[in-house]
C-alpha positions in Angstrom: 0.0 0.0 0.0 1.3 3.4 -0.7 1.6 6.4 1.6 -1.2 8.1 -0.2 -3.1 5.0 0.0 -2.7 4.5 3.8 -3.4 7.9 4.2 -6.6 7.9 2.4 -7.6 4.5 4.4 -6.7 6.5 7.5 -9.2 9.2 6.8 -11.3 6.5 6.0 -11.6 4.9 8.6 -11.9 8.1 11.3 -14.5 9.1 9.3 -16.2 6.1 10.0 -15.4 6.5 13.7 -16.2 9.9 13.8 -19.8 9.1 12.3 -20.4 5.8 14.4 -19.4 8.2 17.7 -22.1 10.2 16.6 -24.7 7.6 16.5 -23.5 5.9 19.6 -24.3 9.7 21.3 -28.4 8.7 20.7 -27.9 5.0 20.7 -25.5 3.8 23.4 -27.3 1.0 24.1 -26.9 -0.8 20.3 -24.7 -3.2 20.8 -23.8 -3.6 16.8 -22.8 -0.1 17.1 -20.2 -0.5 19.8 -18.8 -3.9 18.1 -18.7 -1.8 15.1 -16.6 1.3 16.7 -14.4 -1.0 18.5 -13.6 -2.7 15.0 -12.8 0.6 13.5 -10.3 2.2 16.3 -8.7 -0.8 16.5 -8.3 -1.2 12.7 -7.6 2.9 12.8 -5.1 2.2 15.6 -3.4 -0.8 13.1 -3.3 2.1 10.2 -2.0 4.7 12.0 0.8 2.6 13.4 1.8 1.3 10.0 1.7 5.4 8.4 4.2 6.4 11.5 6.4 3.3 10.8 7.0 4.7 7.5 6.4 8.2 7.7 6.9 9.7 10.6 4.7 11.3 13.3 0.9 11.7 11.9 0.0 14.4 14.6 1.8 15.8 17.4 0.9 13.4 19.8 2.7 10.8 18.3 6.3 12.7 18.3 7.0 11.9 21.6 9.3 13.4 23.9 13.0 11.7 23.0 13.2 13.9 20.1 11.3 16.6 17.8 10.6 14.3 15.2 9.0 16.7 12.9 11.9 18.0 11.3 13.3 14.8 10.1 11.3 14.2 7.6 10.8 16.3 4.4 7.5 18.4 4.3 4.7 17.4 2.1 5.4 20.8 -0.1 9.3 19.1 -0.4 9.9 17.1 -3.5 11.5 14.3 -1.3 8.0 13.7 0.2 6.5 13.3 -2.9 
């Protein structure tokens, strides 16, 4: 899968969990719904993992504390990111 790719399955996939959160607000009690969010931040979790294994940092939550990670890599405007 490419960077793009992974990226897009990313945004995907917290879309997903963004729109199942919102249901889960008026529905807590569905139990398809919570199986179903689970699913999706764990495969989210999975995703994100793999894009910071190979890119770097996704947000800065991620950078840690060891090291300012962001300036490592080549911005997106670079033509070494691309």
């Amino acid at each position: 899968m490419t960077d793009k790719n992974l990226m897009y399955e990313i945004q995907r996939i917290g879309f997903a969990l963004i729109e199942a959160n919102l249901y889960l607000d008026a529905y807590p009690w569905d139990k398809d719904a919570l199986a179903y969010f689970g699913d999706m931040t764990n495969k989210y979790k999975e995703l994100v993992l793999k894009y910071e294994e190979t890119c770097g940092p996704l947000t800065v939550a991620q950078n840690g504390t060891d090291s300012w990670k962001w300036t490592e890599t080549p911005w997106p405007w670079e033509l070494e990111a691309n």
